[in-house]
VEXDREN-2710 file (C-alpha; in Angstrom, 1 decimal):
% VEXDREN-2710
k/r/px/py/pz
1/UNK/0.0/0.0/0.0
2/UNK/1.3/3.2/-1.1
3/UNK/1.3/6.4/1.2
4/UNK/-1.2/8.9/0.5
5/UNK/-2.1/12.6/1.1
6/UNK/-5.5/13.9/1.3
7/UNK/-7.5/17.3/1.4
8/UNK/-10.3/18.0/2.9
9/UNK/-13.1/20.0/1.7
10/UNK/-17.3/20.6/2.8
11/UNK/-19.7/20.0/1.4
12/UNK/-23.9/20.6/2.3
13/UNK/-26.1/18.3/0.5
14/UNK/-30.4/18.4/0.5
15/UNK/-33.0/16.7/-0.7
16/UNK/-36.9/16.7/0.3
17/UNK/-36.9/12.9/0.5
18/UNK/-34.0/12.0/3.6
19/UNK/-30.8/11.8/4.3
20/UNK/-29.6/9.6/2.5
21/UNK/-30.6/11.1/-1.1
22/UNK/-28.8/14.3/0.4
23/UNK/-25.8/12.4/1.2
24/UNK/-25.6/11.1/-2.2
25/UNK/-26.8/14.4/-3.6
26/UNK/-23.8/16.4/-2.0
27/UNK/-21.6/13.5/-3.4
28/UNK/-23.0/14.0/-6.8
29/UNK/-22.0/17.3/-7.1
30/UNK/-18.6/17.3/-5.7
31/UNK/-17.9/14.3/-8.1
32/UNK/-18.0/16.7/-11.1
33/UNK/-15.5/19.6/-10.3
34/UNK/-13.2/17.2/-7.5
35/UNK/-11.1/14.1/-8.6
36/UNK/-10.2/11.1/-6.5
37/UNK/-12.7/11.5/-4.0
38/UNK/-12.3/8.8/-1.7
39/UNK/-13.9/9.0/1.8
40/UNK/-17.0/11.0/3.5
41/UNK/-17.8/11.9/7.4
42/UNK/-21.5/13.1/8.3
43/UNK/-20.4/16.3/10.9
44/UNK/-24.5/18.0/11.2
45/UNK/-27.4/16.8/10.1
46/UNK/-30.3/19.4/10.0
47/UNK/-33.6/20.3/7.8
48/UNK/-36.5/22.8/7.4
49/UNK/-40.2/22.2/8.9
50/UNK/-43.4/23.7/7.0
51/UNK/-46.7/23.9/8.4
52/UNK/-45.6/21.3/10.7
53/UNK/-43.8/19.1/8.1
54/UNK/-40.3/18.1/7.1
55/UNK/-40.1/20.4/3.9
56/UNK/-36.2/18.9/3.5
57/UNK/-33.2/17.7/4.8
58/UNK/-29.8/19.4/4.9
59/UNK/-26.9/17.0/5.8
60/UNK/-22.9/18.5/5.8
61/UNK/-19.8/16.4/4.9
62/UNK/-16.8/16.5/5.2
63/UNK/-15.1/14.7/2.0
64/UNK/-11.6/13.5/1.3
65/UNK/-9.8/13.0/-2.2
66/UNK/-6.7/12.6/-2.8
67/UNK/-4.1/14.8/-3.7
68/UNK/-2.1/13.7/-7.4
69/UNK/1.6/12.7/-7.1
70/UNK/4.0/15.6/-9.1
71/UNK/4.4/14.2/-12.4
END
């Protein structure tokens, strides 16, 4: 196994259906402008109530990718 550096970036995802679709939602999205991602930590879960209902779910990351070797 070869040694490795990382970054760390955040990242907010949402989504009106759970937490899990705003995981993968925030994911998504990071995936097209950020290369090697490679691991995720859930640090706050939160969302927004209407008229007594869960209108959506907010859910911050922090992800890791990794950083390219110098050519």
């Amino acid at each position: 196994m070869s040694d490795n550096v990382y970054r760390v970036i955040e990242v907010v995802g949402s989504s009106t259906s759970g937490t899990d679709d705003a995981i993968r939602n925030a994911i998504a999205r990071a995936s097209q402008t950020v290369n090697h991602l490679d691991w995720f930590e859930v640090t706050e879960t939160r969302g927004h109530i209407e008229d007594g209902q869960i209108a959506h779910f907010q859910v911050t990351l922090k992800v890791g990718f990794k950083i390219e070797s110098p050519s």
